[in-house]
PQR file of N, CA, C, O and H, with PARSE charges and radii, in Angstrom:
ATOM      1  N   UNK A   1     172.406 150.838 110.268 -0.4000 1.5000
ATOM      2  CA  UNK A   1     172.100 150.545 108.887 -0.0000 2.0000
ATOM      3  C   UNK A   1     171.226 149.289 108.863  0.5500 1.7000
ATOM      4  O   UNK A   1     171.225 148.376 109.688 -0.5500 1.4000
ATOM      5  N   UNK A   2     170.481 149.419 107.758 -0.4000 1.5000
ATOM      6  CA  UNK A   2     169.201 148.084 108.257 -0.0000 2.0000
ATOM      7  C   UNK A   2     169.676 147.211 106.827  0.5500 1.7000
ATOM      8  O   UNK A   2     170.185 147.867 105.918 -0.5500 1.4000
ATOM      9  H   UNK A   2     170.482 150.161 107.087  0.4000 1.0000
ATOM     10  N   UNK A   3     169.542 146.112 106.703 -0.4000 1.5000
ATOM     11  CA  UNK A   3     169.804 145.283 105.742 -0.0000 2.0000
ATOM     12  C   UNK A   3     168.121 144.847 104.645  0.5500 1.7000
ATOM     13  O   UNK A   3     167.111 144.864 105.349 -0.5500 1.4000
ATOM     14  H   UNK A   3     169.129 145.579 107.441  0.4000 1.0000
ATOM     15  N   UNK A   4     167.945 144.612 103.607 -0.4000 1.5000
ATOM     16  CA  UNK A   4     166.886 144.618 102.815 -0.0000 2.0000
ATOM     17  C   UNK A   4     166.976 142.826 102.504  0.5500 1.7000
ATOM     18  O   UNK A   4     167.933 142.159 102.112 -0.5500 1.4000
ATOM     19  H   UNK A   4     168.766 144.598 103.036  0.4000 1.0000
ATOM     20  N   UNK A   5     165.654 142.433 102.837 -0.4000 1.5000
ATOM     21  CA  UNK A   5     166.255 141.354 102.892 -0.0000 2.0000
ATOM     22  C   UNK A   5     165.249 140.891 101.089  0.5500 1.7000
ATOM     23  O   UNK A   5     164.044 140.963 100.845 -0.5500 1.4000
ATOM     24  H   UNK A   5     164.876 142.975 103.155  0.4000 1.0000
ATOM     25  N   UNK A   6     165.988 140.611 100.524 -0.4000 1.5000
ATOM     26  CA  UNK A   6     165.516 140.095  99.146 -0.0000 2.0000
ATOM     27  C   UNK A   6     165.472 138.440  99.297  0.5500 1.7000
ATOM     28  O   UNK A   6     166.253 137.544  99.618 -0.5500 1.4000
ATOM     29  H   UNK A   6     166.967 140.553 100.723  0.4000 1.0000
ATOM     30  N   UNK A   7     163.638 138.617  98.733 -0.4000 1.5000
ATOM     31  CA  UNK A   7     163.418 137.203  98.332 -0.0000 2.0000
ATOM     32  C   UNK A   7     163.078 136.874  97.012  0.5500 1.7000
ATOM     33  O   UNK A   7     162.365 137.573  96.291 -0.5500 1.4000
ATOM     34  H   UNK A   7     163.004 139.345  98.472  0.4000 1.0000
ATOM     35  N   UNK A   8     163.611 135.766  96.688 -0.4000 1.5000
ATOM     36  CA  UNK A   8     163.573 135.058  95.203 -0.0000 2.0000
ATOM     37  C   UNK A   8     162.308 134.335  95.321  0.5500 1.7000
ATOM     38  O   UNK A   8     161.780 133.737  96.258 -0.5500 1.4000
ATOM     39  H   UNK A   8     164.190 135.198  97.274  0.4000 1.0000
ATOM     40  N   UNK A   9     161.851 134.632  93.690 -0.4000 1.5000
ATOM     41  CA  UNK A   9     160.577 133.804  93.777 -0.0000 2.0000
ATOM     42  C   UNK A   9     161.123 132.410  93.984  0.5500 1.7000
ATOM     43  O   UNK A   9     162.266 132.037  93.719 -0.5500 1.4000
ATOM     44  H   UNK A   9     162.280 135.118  92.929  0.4000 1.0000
ATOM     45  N   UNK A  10     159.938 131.551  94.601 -0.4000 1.5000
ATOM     46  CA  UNK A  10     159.999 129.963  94.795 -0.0000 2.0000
ATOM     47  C   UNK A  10     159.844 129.312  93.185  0.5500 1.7000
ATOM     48  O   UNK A  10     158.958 129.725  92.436 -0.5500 1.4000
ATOM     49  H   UNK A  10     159.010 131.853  94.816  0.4000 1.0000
ATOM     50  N   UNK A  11     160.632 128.455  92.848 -0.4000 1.5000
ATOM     51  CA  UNK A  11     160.817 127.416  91.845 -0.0000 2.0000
ATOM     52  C   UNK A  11     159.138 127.016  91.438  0.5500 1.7000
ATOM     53  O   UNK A  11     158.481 127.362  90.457 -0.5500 1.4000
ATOM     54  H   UNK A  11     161.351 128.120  93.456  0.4000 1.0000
ATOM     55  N   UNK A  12     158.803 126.253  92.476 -0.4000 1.5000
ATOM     56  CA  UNK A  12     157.377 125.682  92.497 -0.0000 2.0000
ATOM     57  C   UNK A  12     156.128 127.346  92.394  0.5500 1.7000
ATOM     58  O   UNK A  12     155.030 127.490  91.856 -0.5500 1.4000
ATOM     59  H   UNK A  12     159.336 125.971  93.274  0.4000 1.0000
ATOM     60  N   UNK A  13     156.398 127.637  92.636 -0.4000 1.5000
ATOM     61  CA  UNK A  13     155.258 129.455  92.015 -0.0000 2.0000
ATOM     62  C   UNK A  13     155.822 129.322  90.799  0.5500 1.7000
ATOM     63  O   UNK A  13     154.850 129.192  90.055 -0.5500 1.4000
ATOM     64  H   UNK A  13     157.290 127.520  93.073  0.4000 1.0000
ATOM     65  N   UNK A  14     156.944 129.269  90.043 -0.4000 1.5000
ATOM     66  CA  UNK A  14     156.852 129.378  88.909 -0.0000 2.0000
ATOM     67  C   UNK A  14     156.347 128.533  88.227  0.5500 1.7000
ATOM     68  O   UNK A  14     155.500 128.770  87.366 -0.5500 1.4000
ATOM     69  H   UNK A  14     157.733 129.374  90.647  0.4000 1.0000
ATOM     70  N   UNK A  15     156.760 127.502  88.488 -0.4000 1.5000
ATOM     71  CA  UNK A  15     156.506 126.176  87.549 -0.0000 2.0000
ATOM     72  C   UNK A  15     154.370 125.877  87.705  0.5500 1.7000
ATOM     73  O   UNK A  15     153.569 125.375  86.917 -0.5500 1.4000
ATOM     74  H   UNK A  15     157.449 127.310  89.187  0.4000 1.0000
ATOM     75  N   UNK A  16     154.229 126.388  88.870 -0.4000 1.5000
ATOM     76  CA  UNK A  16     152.586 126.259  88.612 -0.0000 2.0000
ATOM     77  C   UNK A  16     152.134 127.561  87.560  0.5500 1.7000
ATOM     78  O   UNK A  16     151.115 127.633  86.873 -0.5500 1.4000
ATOM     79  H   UNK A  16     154.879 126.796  89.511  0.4000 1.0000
ATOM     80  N   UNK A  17     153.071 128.391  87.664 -0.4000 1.5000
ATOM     81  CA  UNK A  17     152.230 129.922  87.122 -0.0000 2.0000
ATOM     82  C   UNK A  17     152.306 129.530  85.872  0.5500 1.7000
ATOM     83  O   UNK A  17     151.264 129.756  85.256 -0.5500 1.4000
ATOM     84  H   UNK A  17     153.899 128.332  88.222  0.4000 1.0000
ATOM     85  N   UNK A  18     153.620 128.738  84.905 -0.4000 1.5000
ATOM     86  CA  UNK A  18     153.934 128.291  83.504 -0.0000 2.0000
ATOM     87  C   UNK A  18     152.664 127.255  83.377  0.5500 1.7000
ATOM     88  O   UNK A  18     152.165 127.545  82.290 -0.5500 1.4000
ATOM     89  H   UNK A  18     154.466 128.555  85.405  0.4000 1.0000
ATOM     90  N   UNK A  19     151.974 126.292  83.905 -0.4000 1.5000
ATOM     91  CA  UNK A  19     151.652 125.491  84.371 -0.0000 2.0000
ATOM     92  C   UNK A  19     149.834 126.256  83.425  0.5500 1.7000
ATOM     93  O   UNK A  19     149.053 125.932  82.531 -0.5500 1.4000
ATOM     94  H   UNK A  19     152.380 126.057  84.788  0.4000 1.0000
ATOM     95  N   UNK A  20     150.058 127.450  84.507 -0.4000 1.5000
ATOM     96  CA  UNK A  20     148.705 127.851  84.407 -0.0000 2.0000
ATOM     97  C   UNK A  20     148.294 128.929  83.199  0.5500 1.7000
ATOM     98  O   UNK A  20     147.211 129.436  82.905 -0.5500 1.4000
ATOM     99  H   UNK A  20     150.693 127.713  85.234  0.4000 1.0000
ATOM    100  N   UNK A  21     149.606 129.055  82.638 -0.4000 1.5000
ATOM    101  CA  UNK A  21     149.461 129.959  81.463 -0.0000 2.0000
ATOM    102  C   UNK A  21     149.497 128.531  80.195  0.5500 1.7000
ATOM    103  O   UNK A  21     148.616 128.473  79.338 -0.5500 1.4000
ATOM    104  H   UNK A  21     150.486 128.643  82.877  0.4000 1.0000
ATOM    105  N   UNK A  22     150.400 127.686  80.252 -0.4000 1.5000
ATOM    106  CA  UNK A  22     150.019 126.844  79.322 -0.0000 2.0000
ATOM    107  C   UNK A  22     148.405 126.421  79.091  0.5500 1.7000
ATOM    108  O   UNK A  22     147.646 126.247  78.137 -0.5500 1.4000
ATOM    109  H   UNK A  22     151.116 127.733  80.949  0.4000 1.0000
ATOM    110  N   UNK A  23     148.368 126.377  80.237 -0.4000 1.5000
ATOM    111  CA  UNK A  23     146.538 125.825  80.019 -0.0000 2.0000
ATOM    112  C   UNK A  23     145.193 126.810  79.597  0.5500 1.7000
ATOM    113  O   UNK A  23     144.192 126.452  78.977 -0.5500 1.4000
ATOM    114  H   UNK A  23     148.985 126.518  81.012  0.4000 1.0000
ATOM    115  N   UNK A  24     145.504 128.141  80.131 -0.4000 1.5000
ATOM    116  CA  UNK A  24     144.861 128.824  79.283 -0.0000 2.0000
ATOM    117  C   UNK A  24     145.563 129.267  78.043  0.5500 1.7000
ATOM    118  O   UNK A  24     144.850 130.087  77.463 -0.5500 1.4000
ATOM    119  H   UNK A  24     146.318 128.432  80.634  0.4000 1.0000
ATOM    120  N   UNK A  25     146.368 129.109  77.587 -0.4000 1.5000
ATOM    121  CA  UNK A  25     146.860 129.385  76.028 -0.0000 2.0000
ATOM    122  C   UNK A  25     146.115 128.188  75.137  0.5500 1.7000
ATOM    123  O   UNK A  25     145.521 128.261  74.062 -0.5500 1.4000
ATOM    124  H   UNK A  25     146.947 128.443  78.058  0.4000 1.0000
ATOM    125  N   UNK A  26     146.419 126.913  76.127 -0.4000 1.5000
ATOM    126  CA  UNK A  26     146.117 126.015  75.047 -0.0000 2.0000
ATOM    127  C   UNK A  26     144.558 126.286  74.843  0.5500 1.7000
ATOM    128  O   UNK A  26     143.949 126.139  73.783 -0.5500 1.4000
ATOM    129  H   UNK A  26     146.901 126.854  77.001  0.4000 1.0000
ATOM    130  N   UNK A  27     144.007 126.731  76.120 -0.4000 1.5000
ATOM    131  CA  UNK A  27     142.232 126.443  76.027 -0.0000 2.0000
ATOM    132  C   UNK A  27     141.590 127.490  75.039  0.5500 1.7000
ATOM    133  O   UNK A  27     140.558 127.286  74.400 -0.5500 1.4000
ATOM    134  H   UNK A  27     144.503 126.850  76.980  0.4000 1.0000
ATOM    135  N   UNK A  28     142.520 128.901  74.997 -0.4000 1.5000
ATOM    136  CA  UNK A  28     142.870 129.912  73.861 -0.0000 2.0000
ATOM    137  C   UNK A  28     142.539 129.317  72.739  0.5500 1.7000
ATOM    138  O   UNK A  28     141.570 129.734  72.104 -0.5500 1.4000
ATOM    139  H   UNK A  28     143.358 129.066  75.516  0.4000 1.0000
ATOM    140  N   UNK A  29     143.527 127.890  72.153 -0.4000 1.5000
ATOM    141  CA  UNK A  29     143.198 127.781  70.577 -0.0000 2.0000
ATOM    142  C   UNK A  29     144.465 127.219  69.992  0.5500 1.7000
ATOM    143  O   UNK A  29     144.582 126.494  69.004 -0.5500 1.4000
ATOM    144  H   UNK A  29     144.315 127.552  72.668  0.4000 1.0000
ATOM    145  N   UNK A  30     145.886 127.948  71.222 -0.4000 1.5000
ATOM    146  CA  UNK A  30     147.078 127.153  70.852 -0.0000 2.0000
ATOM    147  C   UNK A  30     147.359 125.856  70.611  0.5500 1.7000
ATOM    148  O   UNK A  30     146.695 124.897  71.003 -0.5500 1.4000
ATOM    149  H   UNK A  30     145.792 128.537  72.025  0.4000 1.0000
ATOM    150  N   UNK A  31     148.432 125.825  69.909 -0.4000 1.5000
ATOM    151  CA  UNK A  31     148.803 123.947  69.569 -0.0000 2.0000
ATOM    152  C   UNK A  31     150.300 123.837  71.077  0.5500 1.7000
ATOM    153  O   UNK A  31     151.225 124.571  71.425 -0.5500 1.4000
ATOM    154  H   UNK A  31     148.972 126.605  69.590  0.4000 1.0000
ATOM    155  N   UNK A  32     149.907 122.886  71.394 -0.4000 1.5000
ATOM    156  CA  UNK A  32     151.028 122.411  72.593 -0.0000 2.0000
ATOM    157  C   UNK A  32     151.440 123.419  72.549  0.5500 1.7000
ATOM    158  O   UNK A  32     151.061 124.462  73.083 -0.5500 1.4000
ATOM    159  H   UNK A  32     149.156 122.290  71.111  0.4000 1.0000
ATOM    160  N   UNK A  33     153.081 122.984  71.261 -0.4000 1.5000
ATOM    161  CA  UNK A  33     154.356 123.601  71.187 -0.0000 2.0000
ATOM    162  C   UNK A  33     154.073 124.870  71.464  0.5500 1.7000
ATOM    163  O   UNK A  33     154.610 125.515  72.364 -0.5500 1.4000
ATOM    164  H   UNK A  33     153.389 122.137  70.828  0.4000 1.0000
ATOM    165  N   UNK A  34     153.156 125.306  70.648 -0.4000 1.5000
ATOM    166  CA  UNK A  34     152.998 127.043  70.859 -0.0000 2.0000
ATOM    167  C   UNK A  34     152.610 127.617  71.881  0.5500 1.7000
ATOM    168  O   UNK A  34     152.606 128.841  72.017 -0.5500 1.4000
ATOM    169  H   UNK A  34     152.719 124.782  69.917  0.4000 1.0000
ATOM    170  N   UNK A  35     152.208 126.732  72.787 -0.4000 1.5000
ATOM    171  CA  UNK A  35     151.096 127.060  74.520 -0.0000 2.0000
ATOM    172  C   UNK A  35     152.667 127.130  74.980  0.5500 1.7000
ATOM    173  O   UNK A  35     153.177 128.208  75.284 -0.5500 1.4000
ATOM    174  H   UNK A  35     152.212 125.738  72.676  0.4000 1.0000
ATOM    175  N   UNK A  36     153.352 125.968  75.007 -0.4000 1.5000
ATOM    176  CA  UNK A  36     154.442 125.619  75.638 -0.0000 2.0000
ATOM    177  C   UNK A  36     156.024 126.783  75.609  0.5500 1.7000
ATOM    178  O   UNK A  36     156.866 126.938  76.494 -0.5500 1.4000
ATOM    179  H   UNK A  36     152.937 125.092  74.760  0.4000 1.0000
ATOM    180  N   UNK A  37     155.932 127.416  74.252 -0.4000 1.5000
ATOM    181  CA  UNK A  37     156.801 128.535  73.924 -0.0000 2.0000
ATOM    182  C   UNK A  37     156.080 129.758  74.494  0.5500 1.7000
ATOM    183  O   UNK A  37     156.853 130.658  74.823 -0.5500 1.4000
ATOM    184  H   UNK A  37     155.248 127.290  73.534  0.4000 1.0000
ATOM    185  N   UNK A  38     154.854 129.987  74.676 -0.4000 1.5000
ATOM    186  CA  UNK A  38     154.850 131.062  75.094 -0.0000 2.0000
ATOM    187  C   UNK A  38     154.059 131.094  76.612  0.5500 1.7000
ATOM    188  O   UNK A  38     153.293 131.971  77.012 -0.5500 1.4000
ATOM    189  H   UNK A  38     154.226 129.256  74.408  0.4000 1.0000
ATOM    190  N   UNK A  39     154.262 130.510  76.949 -0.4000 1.5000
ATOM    191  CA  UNK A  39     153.924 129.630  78.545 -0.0000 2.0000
ATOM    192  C   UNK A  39     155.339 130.112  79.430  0.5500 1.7000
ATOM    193  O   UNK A  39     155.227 130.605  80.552 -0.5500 1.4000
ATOM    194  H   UNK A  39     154.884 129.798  76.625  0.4000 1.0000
ATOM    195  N   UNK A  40     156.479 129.933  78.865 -0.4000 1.5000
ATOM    196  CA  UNK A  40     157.190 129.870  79.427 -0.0000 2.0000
ATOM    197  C   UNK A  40     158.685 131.436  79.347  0.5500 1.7000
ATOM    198  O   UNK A  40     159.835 131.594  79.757 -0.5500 1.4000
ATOM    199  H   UNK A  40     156.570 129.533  77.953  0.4000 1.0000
ATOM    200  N   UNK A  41     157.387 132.429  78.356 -0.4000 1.5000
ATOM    201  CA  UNK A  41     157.989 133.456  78.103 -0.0000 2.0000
ATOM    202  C   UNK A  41     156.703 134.267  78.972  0.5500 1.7000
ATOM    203  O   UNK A  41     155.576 134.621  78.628 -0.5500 1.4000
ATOM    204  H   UNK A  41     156.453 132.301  78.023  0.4000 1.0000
ATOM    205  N   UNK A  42     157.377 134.356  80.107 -0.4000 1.5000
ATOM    206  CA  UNK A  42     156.676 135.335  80.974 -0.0000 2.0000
ATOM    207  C   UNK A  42     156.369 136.328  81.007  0.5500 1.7000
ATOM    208  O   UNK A  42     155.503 136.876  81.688 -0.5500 1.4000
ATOM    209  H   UNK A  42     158.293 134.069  80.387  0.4000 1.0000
ATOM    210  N   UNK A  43     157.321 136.856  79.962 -0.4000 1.5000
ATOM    211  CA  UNK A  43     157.319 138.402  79.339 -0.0000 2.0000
ATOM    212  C   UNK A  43     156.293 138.901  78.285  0.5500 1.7000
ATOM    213  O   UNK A  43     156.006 139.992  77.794 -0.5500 1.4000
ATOM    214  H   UNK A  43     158.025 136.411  79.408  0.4000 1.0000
ATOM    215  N   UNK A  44     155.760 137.284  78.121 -0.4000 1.5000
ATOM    216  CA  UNK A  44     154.894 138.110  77.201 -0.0000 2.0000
ATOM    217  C   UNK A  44     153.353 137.869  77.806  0.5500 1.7000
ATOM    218  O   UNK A  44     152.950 136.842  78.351 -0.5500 1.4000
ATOM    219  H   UNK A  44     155.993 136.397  78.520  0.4000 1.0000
ATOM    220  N   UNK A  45     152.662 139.006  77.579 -0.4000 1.5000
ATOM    221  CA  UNK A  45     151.255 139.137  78.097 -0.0000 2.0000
ATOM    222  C   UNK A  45     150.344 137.868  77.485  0.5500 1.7000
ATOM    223  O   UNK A  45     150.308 137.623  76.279 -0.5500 1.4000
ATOM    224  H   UNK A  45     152.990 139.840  77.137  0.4000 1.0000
ATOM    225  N   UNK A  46     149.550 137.030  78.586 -0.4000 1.5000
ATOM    226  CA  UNK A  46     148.737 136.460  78.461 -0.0000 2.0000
ATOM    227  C   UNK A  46     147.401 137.022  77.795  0.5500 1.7000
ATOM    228  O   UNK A  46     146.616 136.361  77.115 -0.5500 1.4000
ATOM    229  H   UNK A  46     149.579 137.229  79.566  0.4000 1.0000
ATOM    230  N   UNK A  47     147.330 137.950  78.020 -0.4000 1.5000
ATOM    231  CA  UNK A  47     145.795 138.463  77.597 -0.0000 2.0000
ATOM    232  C   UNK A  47     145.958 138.685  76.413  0.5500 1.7000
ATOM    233  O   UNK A  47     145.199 138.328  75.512 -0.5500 1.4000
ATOM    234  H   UNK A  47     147.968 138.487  78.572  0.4000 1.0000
ATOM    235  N   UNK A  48     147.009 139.322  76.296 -0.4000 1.5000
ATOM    236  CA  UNK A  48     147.380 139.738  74.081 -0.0000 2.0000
ATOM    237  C   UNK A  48     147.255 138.514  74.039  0.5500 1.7000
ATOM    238  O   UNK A  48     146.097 138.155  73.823 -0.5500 1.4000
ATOM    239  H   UNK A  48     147.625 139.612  77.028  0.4000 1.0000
ATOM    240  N   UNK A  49     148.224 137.465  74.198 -0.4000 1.5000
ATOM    241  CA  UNK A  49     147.631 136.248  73.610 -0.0000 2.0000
ATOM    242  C   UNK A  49     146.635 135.719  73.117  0.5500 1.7000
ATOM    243  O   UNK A  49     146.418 135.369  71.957 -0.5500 1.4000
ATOM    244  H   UNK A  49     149.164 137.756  74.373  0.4000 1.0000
ATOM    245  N   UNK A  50     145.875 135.650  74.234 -0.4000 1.5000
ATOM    246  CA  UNK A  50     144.742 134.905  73.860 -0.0000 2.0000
ATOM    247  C   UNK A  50     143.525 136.195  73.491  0.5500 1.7000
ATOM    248  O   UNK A  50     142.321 135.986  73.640 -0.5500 1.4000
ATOM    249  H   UNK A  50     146.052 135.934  75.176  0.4000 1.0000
ATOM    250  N   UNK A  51     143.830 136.921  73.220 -0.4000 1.5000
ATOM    251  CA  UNK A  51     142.881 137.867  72.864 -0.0000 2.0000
ATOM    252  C   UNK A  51     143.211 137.983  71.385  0.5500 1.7000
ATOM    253  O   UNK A  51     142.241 138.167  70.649 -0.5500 1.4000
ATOM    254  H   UNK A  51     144.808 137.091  73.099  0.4000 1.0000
ATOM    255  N   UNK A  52     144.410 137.907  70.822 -0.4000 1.5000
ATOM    256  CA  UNK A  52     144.906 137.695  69.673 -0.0000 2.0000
ATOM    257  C   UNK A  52     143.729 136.796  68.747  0.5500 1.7000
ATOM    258  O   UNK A  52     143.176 137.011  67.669 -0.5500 1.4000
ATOM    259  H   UNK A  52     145.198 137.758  71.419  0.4000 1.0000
ATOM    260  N   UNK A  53     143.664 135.799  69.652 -0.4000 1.5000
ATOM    261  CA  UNK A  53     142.696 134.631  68.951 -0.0000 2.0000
ATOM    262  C   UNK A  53     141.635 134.869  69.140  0.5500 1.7000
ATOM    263  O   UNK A  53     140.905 134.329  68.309 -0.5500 1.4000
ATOM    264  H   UNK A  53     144.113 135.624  70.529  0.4000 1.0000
ATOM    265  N   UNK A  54     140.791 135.824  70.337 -0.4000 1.5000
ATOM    266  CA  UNK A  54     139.306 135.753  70.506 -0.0000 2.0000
ATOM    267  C   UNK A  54     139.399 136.526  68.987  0.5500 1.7000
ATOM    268  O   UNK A  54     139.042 136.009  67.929 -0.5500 1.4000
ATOM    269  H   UNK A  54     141.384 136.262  71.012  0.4000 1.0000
ATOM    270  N   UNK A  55     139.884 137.688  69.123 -0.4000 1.5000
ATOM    271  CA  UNK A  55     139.473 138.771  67.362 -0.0000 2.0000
ATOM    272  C   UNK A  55     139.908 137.966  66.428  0.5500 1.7000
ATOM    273  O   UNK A  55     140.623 138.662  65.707 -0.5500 1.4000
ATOM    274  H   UNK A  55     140.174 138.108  69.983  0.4000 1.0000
ATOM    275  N   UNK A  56     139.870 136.407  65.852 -0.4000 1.5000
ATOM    276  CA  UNK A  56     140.096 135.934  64.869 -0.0000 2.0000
ATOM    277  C   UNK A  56     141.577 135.658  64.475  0.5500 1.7000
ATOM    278  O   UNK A  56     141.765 135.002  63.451 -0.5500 1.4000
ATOM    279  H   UNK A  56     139.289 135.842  66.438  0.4000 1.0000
ATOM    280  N   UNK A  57     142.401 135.999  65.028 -0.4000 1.5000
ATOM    281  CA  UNK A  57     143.919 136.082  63.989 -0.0000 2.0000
ATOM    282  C   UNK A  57     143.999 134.435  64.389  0.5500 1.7000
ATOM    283  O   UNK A  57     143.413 133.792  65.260 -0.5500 1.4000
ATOM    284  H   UNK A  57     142.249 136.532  65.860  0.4000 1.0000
ATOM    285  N   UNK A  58     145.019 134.033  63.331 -0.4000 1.5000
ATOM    286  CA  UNK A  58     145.355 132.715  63.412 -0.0000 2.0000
ATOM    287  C   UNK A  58     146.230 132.675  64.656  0.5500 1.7000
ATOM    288  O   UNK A  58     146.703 133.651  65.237 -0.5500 1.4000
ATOM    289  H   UNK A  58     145.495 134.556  62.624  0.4000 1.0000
ATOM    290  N   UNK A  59     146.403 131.069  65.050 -0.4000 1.5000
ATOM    291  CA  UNK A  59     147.541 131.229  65.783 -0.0000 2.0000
ATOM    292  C   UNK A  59     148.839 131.210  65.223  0.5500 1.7000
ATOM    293  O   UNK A  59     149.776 131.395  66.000 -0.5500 1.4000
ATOM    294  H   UNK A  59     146.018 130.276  64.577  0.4000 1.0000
ATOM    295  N   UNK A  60     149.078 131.019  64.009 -0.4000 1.5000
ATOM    296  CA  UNK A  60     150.929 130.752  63.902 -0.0000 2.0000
ATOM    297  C   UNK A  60     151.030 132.719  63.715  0.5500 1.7000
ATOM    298  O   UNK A  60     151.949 133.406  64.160 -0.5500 1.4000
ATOM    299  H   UNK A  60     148.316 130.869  63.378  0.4000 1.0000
ATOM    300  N   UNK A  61     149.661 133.298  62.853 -0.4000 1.5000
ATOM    301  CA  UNK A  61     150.218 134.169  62.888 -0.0000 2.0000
ATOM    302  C   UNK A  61     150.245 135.087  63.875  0.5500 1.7000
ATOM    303  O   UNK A  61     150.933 136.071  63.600 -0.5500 1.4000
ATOM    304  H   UNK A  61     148.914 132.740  62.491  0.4000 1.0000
ATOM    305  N   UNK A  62     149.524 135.096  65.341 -0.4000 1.5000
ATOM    306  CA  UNK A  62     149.236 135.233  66.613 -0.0000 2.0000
ATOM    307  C   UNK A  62     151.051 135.313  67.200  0.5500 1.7000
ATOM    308  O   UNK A  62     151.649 136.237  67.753 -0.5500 1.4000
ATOM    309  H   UNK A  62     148.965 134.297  65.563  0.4000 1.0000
ATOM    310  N   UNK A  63     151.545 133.856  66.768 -0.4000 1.5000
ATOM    311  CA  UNK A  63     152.523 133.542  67.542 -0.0000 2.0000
ATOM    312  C   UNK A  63     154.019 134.577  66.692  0.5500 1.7000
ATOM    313  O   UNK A  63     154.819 135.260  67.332 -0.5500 1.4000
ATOM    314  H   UNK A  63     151.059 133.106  66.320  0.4000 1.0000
ATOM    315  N   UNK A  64     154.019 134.451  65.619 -0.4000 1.5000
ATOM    316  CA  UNK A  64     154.674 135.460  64.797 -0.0000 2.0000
ATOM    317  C   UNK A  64     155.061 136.711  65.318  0.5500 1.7000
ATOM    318  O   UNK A  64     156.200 137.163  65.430 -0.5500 1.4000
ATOM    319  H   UNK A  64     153.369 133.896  65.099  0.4000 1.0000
ATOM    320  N   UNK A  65     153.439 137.473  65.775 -0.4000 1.5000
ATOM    321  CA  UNK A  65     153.595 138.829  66.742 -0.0000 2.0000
ATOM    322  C   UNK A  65     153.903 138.316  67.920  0.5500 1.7000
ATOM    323  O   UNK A  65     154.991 138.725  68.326 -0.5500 1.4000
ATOM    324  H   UNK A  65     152.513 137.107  65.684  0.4000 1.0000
ATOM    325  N   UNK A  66     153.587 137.882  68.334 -0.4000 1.5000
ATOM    326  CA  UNK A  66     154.148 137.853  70.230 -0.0000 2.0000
ATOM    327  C   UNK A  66     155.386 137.559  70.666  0.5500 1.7000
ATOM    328  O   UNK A  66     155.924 137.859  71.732 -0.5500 1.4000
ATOM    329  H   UNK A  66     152.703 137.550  68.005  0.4000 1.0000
ATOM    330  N   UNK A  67     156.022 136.597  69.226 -0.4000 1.5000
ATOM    331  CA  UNK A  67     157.515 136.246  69.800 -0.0000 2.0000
ATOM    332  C   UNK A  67     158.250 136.904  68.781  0.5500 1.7000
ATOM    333  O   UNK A  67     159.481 136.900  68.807 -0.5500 1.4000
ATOM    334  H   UNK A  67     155.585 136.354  68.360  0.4000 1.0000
TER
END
């Protein structure tokens, strides 16, 4: 019987990947808080994000749909 060996992502991959979605959210159009809430919801697609804002929508109401 062979054993599967499962690896957990590294702490530091995450914290750069949050890192790197905050910064394009913010460069998007987001305000901090809002880079920062959805920076750190991994679940939600970066590209809707900020594509949200290239077609005009505001951001609070951007942020409304995504979270």
């Amino acid at each position: 019987m062979s054993v599967t060996k499962v690896e957990l992502p590294d702490e530091q991959e995450d914290e750069r990947i949050i890192r790197w979605r905050l910064s394009e959210l913010t460069r998007a159009g987001y305000d901090w808080a809002a880079s920062m809430s959805l920076a750190a919801r991994t679940d939600i697609d970066l590209h809707l994000a900020t594509s949200l804002l290239d077609k005009g929508c505001p951001p609070p109401t951007a942020l409304r749909i995504l979270l």
